[in-house]
C-alpha positions as CSV (number, residue, x, y, z in Angstrom):
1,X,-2.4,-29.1,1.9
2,X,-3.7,-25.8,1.5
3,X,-4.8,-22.7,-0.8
4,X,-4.8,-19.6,1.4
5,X,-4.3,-18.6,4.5
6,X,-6.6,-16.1,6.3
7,X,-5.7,-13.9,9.9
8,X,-7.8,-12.1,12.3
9,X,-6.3,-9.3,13.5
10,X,-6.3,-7.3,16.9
11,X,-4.6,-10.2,19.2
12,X,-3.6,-12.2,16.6
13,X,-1.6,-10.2,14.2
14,X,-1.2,-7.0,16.2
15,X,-1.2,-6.7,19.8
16,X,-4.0,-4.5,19.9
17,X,-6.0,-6.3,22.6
18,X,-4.0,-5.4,25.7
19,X,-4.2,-1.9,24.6
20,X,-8.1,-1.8,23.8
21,X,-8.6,-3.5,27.5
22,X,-6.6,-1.0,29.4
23,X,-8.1,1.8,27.4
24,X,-11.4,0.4,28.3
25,X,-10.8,0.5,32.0
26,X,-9.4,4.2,31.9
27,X,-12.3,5.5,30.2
28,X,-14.3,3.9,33.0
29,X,-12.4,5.4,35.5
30,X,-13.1,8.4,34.2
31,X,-16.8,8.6,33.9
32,X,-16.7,7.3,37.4
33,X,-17.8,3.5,36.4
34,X,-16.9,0.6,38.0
35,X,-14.2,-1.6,35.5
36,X,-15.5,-5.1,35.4
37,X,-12.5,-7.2,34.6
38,X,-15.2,-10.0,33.9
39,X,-17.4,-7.6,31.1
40,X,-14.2,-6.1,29.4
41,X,-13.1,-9.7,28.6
42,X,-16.6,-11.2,27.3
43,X,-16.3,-8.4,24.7
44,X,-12.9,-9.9,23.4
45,X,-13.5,-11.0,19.8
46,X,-16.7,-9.3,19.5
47,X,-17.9,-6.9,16.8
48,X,-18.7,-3.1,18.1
49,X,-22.7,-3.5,17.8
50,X,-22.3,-6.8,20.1
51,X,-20.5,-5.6,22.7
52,X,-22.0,-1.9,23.1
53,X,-25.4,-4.3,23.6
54,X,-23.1,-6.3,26.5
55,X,-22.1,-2.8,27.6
56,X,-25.6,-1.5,28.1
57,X,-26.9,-4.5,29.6
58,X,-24.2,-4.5,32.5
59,X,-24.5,-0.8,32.9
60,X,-28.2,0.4,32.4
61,X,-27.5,4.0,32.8
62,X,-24.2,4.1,30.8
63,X,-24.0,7.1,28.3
64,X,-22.3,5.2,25.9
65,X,-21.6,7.8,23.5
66,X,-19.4,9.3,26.3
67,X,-17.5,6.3,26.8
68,X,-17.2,5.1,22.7
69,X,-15.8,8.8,22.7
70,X,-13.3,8.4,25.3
71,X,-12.3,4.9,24.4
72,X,-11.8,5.3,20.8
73,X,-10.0,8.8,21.3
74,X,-7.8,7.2,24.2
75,X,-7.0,3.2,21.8
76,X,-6.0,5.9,18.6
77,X,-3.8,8.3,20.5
78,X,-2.2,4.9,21.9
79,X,-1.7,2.7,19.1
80,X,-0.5,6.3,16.9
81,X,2.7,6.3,18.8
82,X,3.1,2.1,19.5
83,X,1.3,-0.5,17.5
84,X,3.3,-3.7,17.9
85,X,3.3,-6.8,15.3
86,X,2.6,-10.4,17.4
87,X,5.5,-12.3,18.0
88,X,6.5,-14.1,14.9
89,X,4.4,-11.9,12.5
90,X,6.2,-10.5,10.7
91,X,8.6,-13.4,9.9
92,X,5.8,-16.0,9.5
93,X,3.6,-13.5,7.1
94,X,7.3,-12.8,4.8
95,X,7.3,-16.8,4.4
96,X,3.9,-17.4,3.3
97,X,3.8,-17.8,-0.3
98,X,0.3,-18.6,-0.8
99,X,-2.8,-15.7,-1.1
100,X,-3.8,-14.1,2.5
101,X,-6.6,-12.5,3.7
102,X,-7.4,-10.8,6.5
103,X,-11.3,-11.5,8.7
104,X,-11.7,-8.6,11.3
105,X,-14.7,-8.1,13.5
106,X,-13.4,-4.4,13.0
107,X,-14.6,-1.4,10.8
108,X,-13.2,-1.2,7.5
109,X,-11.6,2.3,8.3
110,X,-10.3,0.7,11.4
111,X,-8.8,-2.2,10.2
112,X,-7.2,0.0,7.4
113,X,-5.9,2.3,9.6
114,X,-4.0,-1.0,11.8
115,X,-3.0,-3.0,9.0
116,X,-0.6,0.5,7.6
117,X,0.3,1.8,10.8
118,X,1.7,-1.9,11.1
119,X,3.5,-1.9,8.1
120,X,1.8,-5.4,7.0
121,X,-1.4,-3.7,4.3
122,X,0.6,-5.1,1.2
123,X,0.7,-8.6,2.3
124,X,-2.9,-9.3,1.8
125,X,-4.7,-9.7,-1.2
126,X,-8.3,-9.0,0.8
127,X,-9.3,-7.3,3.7
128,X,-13.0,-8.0,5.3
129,X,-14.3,-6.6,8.1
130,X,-17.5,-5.4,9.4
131,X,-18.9,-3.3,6.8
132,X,-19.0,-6.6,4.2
133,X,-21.2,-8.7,6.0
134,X,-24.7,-8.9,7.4
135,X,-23.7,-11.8,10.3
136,X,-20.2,-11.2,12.6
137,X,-18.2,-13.8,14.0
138,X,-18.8,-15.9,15.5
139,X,-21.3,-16.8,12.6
140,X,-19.1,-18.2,9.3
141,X,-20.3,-15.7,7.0
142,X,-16.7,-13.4,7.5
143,X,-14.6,-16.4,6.8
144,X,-17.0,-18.0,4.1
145,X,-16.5,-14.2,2.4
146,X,-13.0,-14.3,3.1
147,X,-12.7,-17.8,1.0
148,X,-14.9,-16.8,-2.1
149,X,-13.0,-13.4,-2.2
150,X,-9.6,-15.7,-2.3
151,X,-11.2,-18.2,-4.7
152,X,-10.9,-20.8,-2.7
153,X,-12.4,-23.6,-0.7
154,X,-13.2,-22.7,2.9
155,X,-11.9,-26.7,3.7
156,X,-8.9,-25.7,2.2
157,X,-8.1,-22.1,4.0
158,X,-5.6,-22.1,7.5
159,X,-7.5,-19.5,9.7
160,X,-5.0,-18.5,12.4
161,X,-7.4,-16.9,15.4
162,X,-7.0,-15.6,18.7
163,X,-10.5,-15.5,20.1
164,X,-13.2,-18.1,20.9
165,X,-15.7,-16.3,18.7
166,X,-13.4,-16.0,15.4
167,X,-12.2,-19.6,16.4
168,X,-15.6,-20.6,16.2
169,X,-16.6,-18.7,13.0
170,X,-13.7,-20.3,10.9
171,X,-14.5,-23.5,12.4
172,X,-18.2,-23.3,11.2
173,X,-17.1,-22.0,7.9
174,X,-15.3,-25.3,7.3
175,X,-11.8,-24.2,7.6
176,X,-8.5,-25.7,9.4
177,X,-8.2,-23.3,12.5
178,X,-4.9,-22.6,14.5
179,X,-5.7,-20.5,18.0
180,X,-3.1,-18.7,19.4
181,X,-4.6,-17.7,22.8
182,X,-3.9,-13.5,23.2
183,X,-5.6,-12.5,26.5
184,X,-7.4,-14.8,27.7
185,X,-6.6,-18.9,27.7
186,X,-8.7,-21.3,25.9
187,X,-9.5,-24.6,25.8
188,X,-9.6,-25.4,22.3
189,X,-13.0,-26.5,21.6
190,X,-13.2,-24.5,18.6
191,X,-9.7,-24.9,16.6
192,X,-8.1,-28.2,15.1
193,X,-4.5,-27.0,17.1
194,X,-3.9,-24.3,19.6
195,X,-0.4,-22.7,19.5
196,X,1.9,-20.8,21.6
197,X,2.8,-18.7,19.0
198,X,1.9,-17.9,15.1
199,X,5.2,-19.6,14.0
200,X,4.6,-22.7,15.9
201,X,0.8,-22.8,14.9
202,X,2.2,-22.3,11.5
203,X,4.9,-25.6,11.7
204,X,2.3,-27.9,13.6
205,X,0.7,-28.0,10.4
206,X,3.2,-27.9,8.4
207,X,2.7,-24.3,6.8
208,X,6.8,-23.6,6.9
């Protein structure tokens, strides 16, 4: 039924999300900045350029070098000690027998950096983030690279996603998406099945 299977990342691999959000927050507290619960979750699933534009558009007089110092400093020291696999991860990637890649809104040295501190770099054949491509999720370009790179068909790729964007990138790039909600709920309008988890997502369609 299919060729290859392709995975976001943070919040759907790794449980990076959580971490990033209450990061966020502390930063804010400490330049003396109001937390918006409503504008840290809009910037779920979005690349860095995207949501520093949301950031500065909420908060006009933000120094946002300040903060992108204090966040990234604060998510690395975090996620050096603690970086925790998705339930059903690891099993569900140690099953999968055909070629995976990985689509991250992420930088590449990021993404790099997650995928080895998580023990799960080897299991992927390509890694795209970023850096390799001129349009970010939610436009299809990631996941249409993603399928050339894997030599196959994007109508024949599973994308598993957490995030409405991602969901809706891998849905305009032609592929069979599986959401498994991470933070915030959704209400499917982007994937073919939303999931509980990444081993029932991977049974529903009949992956193991």
């Amino acid at each position: 039924m299919f060729d290859a299977v392709i995975f976001d990342l943070d919040g759907t691999l790794i449980d990076t999300e959580s971490v990033a959000m209450r990061v966020g927050v502390e930063s804010f507290v400490q330049m003396g900045l109001p937390a918006d619960q409503a504008i840290f979750h809009s910037l779920i699933g979005k690349d860095a350029p995207t949501s520093n534009a949301i950031l500065c558009a909420a908060y006009p007089q933000l120094d946002l070098e300040e903060l992108n110092r204090l966040w990234r400093g604060g998510f690395e020291a975090a996620i050096a000690t603690d970086l925790p696999l998705k339930p059903g991860a690891r099993d569900l990637l140690d099953k999968i027998t055909l070629p995976m890649a990985i689509c991250t809104s992420s930088h590449r040295d990021s993404a790099h950096v997650k995928l080895d501190k998580a023990g799960i770099a080897a299991a992927f054949r390509h890694v795209v983030t970023l850096e390799d491509v001129q349009n970010a999720k939610p436009h299809p370009e990631p996941y249409l690279l993603a399928a050339a790179l894997l030599g196959a068909d994007p109508a024949r790729c599973l994308v598993f996603e957490d995030s409405e964007p991602g969901a809706e990138a891998a849905r305009a790039a032609g592929c069979t998406v599986i959401q498994v909600p991470d933070i915030l709920p959704t209400d499917g309008r982007h994937a073919h099945h939303v999931a509980r988890d990444l081993i029932n997502g991977a049974r529903l369609v009949g992956l193991i």
